[in-house]
Structure formats: C-alpha cells, structure tokens
N, C-alpha and C positions, 0 to 999 in steps of 0.2 A: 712633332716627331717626324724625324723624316731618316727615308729608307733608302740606301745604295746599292744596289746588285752589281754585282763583277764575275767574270769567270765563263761567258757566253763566249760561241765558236763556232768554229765547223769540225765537226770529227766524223769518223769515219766510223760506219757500224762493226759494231764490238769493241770499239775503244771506249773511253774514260772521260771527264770532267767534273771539276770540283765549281760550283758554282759558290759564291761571300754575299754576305747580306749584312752591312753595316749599319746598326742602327744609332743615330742619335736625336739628343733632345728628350730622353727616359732613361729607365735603366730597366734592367732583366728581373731586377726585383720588383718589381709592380706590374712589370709585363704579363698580362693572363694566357696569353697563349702566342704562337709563332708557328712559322712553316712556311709552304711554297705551294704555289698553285702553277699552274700550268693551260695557255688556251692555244690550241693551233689553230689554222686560218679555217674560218665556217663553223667552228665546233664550241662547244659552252666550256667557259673555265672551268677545270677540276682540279681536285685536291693531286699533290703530288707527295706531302709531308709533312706533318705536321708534331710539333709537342701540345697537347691539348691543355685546357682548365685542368683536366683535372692530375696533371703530372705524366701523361702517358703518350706513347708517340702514335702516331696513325699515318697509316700509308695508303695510297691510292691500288687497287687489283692490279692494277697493269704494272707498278716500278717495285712491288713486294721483292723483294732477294736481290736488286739490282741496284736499288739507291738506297742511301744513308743518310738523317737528318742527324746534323747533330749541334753544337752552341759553344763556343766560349766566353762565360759570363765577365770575363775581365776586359774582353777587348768590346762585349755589347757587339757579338755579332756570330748570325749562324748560318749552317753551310750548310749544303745540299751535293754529296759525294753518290755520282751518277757512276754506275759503272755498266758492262754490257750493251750498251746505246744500241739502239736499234732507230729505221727512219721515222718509225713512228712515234720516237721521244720529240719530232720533230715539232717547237712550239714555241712561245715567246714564254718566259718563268718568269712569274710575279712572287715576291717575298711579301709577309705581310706580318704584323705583330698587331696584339691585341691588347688594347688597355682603355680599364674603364668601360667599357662597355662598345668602344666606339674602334675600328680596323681604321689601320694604317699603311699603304700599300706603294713601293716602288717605282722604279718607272719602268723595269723588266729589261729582262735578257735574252736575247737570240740566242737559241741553240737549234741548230741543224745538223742533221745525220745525215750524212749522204757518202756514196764512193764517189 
C-alpha cells in the first residue's frame, strides 16, 4: 500500500488549501479507516481528520469548522480542505489509511502559515 500527499505550501493566515492523498496498491473498499494527522516541530503527532471504522468522521478541537475530510472512492484518494489557516496549522501532514489491522502512512506535506 503506498501513500502520496500533494497540495503542501506556504499561505498566508486566513487563506485556503486543499491538501490529495493518493492511495495505491488496495482499494477504499477494504480500507477500515483513513484521515490526516498532523506534527509540528517539538510537539506529538495529532489527529487532524479522520473517517473512522466505524463510518463516521472525526476531527481534531483545534481544525472543527475550519477543515474538511472528505474521499473520492473512484479515484482511491482523499482530501483534507483547510480553510481559515492560521500559523499554528503550521506542521508537516501525514495521510494514513487503515487496513487489516495494520496503518499505512505517507511521506507528508509541509504546510506553513506565515505573512
């Protein structure tokens, strides 16, 4: 199984980005779970997004109202629509997908919020 992240950058606080998470080598139907984590530099990865086991999405306190998880099952790939950025979205984002019991994880994307 292997994972592509796209869509890292520099923006500017209060802008936008759409971050792609391309999976192959499975498919979305056996997939048990998927979403996006998030580490900045010193601090312990955290969730940022996620669709769960059990069909439901789950969002991190700090991105609630501001990003969007969402999937397109035909292309086997799902997005992360950041909106409102602030500096402290600032952090490398890891995509991960879950299958069998066993996490499969990207190689990450810089995203930096800065003026």
């Amino acid at each position: 199984v292997q994972l592509v992240e796209s869509g890292g950058g520099l923006v500017q606080p209060g802008g936008s980005l759409r971050l792609s998470c391309a999976v192959s080598g499975s498919s979305f139907s056996i997939i048990n779970a998927m979403g996006w984590y998030r580490q900045a530099p010193g601090k312990d990865r955290e969730l940022v997004a996620a669709f769960t086991s059990g069909g439901t999405t789950d969002y991190g306190d700090s991105v609630k109202g501001r990003f969007t998880i969402s999937r397109d099952n035909a292309k086997n790939t799902v997005y992360l629509q950041m909106n409102s950025l602030k500096p402290e979205d600032t952090a490398v984002y890891y995509c991960y997908v879950k299958q069998f019991g066993v996490n499969y994880w990207g190689q990450g994307t810089q995203v930096t919020v800065s003026s």
